[in-house]
Structures are given as structure tokens and as C-alpha cells.
N, CA, C and O atoms as a printed pandas DataFrame, in Angstrom:
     atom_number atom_name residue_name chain_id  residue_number  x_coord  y_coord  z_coord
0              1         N          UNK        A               1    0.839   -1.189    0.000
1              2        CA          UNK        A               1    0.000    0.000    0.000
2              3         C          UNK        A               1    0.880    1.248    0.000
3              4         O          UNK        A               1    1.736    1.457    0.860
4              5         N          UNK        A               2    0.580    2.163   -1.149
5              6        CA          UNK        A               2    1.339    3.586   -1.042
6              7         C          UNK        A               2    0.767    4.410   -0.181
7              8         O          UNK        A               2   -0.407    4.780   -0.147
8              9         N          UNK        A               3    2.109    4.819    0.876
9             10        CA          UNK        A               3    1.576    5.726    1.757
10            11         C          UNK        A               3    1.127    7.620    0.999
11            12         O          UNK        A               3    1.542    8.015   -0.090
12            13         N          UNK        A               4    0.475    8.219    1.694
13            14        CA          UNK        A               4    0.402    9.601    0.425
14            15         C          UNK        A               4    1.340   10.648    0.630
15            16         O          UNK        A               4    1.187   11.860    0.482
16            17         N          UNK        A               5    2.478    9.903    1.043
17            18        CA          UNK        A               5    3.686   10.907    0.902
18            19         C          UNK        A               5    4.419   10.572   -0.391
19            20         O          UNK        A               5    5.450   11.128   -0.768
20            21         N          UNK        A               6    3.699    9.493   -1.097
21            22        CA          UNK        A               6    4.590    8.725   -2.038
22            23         C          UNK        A               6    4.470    9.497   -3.201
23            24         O          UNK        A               6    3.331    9.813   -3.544
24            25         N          UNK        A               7    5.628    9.938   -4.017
25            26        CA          UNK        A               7    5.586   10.986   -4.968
26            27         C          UNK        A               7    5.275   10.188   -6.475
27            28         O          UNK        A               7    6.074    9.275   -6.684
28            29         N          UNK        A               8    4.769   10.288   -7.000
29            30        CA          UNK        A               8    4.106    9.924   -8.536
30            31         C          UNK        A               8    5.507    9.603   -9.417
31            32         O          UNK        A               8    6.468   10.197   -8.929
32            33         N          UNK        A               9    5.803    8.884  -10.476
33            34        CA          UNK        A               9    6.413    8.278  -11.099
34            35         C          UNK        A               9    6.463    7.693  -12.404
35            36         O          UNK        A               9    6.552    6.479  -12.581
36            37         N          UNK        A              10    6.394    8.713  -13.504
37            38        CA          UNK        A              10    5.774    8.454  -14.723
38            39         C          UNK        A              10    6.354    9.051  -15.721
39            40         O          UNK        A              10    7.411    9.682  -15.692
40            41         N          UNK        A              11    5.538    8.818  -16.770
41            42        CA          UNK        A              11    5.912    9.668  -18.252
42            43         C          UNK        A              11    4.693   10.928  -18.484
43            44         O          UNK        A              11    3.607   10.461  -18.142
44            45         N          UNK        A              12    4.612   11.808  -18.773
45            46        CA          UNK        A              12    3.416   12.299  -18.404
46            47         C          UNK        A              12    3.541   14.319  -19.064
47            48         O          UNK        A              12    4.632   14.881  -19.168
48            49         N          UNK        A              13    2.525   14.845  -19.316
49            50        CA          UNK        A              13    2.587   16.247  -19.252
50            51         C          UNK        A              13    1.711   17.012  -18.460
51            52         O          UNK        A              13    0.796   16.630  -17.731
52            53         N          UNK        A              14    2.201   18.369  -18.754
53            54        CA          UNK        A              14    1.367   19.462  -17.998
54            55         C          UNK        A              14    0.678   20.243  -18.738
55            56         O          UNK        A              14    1.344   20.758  -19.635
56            57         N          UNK        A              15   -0.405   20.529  -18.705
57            58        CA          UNK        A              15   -1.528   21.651  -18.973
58            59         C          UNK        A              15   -1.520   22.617  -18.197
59            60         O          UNK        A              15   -1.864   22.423  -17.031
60            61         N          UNK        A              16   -1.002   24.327  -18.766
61            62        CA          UNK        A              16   -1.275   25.432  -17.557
62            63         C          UNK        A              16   -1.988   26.418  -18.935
63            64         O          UNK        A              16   -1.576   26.778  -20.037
64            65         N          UNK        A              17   -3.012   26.555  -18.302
65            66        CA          UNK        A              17   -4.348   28.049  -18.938
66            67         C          UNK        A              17   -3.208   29.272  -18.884
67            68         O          UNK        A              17   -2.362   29.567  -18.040
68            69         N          UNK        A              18   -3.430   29.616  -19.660
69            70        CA          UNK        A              18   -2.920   30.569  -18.976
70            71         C          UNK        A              18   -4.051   31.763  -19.067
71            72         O          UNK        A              18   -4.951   31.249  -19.733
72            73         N          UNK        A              19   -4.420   33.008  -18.750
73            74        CA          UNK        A              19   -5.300   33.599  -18.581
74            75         C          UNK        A              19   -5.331   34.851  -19.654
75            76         O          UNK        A              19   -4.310   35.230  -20.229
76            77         N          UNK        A              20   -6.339   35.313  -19.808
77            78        CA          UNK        A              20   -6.525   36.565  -20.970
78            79         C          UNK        A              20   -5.869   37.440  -20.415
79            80         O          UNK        A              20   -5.359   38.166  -21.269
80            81         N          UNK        A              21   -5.514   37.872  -18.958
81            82        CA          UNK        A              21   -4.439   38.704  -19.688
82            83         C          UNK        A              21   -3.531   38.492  -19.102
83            84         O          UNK        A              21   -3.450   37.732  -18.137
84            85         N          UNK        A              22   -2.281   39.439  -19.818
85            86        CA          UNK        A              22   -1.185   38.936  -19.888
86            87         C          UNK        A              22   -0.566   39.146  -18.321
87            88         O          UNK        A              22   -0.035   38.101  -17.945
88            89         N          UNK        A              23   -0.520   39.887  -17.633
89            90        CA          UNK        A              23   -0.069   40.634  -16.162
90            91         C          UNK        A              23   -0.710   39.662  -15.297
91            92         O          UNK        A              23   -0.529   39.906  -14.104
92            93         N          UNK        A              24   -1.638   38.288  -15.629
93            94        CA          UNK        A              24   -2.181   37.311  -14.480
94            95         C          UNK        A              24   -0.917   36.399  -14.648
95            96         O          UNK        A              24   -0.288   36.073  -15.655
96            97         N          UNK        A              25   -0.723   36.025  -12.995
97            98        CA          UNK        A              25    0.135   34.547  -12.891
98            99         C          UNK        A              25   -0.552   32.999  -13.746
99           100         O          UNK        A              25   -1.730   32.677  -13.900
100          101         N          UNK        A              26    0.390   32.470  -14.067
101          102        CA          UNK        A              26    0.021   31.002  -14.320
102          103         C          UNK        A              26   -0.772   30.700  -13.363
103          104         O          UNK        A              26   -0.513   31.032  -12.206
104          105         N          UNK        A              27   -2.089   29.884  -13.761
105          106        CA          UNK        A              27   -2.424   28.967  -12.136
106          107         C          UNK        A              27   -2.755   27.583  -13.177
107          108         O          UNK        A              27   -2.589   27.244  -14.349
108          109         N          UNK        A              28   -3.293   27.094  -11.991
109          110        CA          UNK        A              28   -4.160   26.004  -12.176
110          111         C          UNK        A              28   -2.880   25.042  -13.517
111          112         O          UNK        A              28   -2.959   25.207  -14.735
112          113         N          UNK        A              29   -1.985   24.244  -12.915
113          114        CA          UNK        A              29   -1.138   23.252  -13.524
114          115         C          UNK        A              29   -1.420   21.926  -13.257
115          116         O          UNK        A              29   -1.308   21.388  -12.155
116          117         N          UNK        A              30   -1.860   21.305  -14.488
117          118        CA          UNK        A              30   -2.770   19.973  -14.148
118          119         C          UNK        A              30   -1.657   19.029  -14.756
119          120         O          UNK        A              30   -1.376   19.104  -15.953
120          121         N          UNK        A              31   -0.926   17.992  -13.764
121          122        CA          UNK        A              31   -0.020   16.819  -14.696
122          123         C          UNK        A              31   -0.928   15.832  -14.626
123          124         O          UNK        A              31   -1.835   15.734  -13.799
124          125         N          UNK        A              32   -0.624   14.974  -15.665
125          126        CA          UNK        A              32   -1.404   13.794  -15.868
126          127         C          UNK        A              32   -0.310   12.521  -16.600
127          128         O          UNK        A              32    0.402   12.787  -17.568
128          129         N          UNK        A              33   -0.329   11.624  -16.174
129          130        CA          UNK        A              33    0.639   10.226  -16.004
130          131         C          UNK        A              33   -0.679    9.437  -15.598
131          132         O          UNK        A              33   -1.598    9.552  -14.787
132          133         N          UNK        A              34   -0.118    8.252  -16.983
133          134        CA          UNK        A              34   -0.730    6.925  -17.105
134          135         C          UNK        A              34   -2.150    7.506  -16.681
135          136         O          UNK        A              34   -2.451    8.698  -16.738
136          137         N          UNK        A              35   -2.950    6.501  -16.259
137          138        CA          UNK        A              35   -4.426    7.116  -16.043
138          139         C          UNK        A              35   -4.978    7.339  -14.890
139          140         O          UNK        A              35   -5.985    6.796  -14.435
140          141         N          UNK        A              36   -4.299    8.169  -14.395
141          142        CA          UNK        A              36   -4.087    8.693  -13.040
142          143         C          UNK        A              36   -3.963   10.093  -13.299
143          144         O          UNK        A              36   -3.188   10.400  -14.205
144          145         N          UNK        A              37   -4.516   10.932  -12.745
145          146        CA          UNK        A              37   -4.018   12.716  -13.228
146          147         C          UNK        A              37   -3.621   13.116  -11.326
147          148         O          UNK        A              37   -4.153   12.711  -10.292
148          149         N          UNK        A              38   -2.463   14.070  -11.577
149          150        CA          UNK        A              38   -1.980   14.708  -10.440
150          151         C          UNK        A              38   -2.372   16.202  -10.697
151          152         O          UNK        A              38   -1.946   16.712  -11.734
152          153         N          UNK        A              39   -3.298   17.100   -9.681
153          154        CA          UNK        A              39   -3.652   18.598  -10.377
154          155         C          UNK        A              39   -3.084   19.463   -8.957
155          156         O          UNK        A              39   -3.441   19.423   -7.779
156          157         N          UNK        A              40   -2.363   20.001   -9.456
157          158        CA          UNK        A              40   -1.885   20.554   -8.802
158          159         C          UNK        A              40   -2.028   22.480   -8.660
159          160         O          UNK        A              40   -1.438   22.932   -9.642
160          161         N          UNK        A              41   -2.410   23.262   -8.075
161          162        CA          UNK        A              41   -2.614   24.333   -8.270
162          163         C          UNK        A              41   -1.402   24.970   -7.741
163          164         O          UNK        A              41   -0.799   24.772   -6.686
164          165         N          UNK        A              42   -1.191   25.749   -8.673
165          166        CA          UNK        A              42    0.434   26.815   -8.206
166          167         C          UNK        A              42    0.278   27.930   -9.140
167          168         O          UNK        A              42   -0.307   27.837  -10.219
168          169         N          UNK        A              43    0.844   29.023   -8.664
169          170        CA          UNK        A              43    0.420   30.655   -8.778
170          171         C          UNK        A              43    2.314   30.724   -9.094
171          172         O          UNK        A              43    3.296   30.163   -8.610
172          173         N          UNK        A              44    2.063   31.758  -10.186
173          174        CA          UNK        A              44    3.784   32.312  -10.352
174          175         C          UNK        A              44    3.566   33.269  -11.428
175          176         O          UNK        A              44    2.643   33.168  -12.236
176          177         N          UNK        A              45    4.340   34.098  -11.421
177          178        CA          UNK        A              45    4.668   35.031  -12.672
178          179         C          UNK        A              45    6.011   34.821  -13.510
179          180         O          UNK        A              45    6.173   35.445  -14.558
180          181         N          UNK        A              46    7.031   33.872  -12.998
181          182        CA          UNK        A              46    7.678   33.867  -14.011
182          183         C          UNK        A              46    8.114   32.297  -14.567
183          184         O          UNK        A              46    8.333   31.257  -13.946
184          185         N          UNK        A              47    8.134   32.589  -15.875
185          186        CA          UNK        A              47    8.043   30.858  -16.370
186          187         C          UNK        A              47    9.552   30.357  -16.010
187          188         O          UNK        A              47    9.611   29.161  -16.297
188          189         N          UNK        A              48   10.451   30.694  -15.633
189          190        CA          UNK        A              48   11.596   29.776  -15.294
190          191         C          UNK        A              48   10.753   28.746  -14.032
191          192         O          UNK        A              48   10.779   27.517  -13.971
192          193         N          UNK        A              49   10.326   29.316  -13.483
193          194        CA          UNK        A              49    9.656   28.738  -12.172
194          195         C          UNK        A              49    9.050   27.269  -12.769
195          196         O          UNK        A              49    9.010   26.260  -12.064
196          197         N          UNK        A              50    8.583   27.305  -14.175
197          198        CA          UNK        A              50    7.883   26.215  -14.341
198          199         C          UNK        A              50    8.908   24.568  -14.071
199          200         O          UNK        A              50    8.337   23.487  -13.927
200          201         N          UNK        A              51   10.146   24.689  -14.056
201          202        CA          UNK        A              51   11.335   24.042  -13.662
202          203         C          UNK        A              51   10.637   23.018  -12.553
203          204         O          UNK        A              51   10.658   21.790  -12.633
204          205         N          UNK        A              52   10.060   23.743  -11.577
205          206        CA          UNK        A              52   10.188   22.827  -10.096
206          207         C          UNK        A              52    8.638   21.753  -10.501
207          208         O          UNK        A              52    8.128   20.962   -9.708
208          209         N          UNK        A              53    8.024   22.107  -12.308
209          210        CA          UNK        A              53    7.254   20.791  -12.072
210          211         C          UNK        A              53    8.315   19.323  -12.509
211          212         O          UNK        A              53    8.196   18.100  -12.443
212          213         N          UNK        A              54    8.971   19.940  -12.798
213          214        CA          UNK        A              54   10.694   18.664  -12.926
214          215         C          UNK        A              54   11.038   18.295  -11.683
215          216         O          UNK        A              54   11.631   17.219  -11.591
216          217         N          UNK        A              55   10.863   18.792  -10.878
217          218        CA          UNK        A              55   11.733   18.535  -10.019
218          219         C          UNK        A              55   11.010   17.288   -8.711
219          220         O          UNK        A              55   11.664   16.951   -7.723
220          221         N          UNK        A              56    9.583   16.769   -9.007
221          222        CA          UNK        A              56    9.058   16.138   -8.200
222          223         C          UNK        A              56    8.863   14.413   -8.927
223          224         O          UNK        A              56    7.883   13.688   -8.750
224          225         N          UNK        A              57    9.687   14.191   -9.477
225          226        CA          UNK        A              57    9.836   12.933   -9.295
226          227         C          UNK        A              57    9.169   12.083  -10.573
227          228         O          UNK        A              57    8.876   10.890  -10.637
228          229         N          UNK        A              58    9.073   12.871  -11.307
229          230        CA          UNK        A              58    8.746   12.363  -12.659
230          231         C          UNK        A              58    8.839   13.255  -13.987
231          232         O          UNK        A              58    8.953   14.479  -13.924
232          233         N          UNK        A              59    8.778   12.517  -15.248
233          234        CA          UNK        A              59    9.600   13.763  -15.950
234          235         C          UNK        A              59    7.964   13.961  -17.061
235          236         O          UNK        A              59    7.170   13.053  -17.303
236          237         N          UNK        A              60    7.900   14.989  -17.407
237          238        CA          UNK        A              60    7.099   15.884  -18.138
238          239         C          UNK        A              60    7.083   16.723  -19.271
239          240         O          UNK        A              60    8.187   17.129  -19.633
240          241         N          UNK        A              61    6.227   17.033  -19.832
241          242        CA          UNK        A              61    6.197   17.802  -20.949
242          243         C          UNK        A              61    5.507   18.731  -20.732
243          244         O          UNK        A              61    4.372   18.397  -20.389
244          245         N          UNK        A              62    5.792   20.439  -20.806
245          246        CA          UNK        A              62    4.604   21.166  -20.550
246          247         C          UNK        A              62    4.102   21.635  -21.593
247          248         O          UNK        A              62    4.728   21.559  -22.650
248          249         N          UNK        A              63    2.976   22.168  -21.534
249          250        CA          UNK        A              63    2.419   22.739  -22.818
250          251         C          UNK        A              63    1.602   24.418  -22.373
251          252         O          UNK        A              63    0.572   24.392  -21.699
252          253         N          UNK        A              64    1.994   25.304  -22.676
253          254        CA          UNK        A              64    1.249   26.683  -21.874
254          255         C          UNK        A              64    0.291   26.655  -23.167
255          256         O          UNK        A              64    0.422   26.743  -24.387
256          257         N          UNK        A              65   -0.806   26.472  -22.173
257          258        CA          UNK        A              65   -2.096   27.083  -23.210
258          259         C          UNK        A              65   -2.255   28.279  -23.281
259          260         O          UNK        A              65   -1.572   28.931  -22.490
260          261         N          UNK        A              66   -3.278   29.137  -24.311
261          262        CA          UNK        A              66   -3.598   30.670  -24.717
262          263         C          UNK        A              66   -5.396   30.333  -24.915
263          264         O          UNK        A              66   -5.971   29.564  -25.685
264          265         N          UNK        A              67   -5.856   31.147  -24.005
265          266        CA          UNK        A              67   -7.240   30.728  -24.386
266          267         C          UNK        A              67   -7.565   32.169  -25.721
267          268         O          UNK        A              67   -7.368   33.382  -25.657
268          269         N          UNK        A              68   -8.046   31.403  -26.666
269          270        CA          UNK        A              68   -8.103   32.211  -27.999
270          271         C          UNK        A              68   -9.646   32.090  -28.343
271          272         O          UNK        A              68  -10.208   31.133  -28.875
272          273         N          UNK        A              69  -10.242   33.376  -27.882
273          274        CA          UNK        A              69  -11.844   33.208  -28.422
274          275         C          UNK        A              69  -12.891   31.849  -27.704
275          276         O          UNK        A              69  -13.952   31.485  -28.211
276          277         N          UNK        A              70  -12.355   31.333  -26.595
277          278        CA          UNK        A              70  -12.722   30.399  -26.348
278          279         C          UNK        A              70  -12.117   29.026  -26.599
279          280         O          UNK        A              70  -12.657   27.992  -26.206
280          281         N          UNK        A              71  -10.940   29.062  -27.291
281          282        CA          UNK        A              71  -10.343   27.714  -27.354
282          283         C          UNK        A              71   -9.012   27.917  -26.841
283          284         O          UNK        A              71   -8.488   29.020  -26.996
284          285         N          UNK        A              72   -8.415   27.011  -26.264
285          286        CA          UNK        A              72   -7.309   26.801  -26.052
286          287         C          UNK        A              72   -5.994   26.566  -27.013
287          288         O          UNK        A              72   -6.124   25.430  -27.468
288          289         N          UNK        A              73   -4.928   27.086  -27.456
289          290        CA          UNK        A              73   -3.931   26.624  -28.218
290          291         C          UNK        A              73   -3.004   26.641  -27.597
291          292         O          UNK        A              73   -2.944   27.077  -26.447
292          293         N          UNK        A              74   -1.868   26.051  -28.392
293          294        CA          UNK        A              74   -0.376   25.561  -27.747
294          295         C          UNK        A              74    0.048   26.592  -28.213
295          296         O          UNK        A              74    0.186   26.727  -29.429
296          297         N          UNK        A              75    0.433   27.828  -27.076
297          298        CA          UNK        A              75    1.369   28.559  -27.663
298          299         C          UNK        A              75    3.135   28.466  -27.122
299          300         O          UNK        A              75    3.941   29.220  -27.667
300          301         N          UNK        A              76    3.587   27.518  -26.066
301          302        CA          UNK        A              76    4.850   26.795  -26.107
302          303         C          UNK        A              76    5.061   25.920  -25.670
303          304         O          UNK        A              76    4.834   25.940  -24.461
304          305         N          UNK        A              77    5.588   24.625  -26.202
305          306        CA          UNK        A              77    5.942   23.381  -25.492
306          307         C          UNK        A              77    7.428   23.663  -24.662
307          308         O          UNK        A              77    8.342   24.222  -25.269
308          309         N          UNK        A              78    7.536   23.391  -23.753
309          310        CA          UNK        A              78    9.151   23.051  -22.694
310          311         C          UNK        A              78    9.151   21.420  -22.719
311          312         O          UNK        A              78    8.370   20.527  -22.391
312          313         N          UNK        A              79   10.037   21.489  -23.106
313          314        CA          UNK        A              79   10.841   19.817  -22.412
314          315         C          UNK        A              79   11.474   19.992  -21.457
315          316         O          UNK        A              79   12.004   21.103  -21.449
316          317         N          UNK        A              80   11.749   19.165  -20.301
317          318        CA          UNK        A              80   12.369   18.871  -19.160
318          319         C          UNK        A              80   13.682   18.791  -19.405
319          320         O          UNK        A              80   14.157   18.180  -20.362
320          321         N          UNK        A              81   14.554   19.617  -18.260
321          322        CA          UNK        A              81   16.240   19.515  -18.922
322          323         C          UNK        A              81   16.455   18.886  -17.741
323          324         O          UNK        A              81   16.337   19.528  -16.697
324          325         N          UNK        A              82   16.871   17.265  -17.720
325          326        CA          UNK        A              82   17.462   17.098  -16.610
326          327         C          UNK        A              82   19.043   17.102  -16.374
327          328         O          UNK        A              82   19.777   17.053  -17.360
328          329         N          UNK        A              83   19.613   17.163  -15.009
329          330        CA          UNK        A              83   20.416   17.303  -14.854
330          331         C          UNK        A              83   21.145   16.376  -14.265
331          332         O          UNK        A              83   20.582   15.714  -13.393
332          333         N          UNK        A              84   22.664   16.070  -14.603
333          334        CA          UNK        A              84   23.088   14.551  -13.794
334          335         C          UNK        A              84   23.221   15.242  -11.921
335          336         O          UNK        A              84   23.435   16.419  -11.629
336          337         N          UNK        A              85   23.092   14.513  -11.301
337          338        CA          UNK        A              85   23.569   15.098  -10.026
338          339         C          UNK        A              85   24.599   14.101   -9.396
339          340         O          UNK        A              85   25.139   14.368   -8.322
């Protein structure tokens, strides 16, 4: 039995809205691995920050959405840079 300190472990990406306008923080960062989703809510203004969704134990793809007229588009994918330690 996994206790719920147990950190997630997958292949997986991130979905973050980002909001109409431009001066709002990122929120609402939803990862999702295998068929299980992890949603996580986190507030930031600057995208280096998006780094520390790397940093919990599984690796990711993000994708920043643009809500456009009501739809969502990909306006940048990040890949995960890992690092040897």
C-alpha cells in the first residue's frame, strides 16, 4: 500500500491556462501520467519557475495554453532539462 507521501512516477505532461491577460500569474497546472491525473494548483509570474514541475519525481512535458476566443492553443511546449547530479 502507497503511503500519500509517495511521490508519482511516470511519463506524463502538464496543462497550464494561462489567462486573458497577460499581467495574471500562471495557475491552475494539471499533470497527468498513465491514467491517473496529479492537479496541482500553483500561482507564479515567471516561467523559469515552471522548472520545479521537474523537479518532483517524474519527468514531463509542458504545454502553456492561450485561451483564444474560447479555445485553447499551444502557444509553447518546454521539455524537461534534466540534470546529472
Amino acid at each position: 500500500m502507497m503511503s500519500d507521501s509517495t511521490v508519482p512516477f511516470g511519463h506524463g505532461y502538464a496543462e497550464i491556462p494561462l489567462g486573458r491577460s497577460a499581467g495574471k500569474p500562471i495557475k491552475s497546472i494539471h499533470v497527468y501520467q498513465l491514467e491517473e491525473s496529479l492537479n496541482v494548483d500553483l500561482e507564479f509570474e515567471d516561467l523559469s519557475m515552471l522548472e520545479m514541475i521537474f523537479r518532483v519525481g517524474f519527468r514531463a512535458s509542458v504545454k502553456l495554453l492561450e485561451n483564444k476566443s474560447g479555445d485553447y492553443i499551444v502557444r509553447q511546449r518546454i521539455k524537461p532539462k534534466f540534470r546529472a547530479r
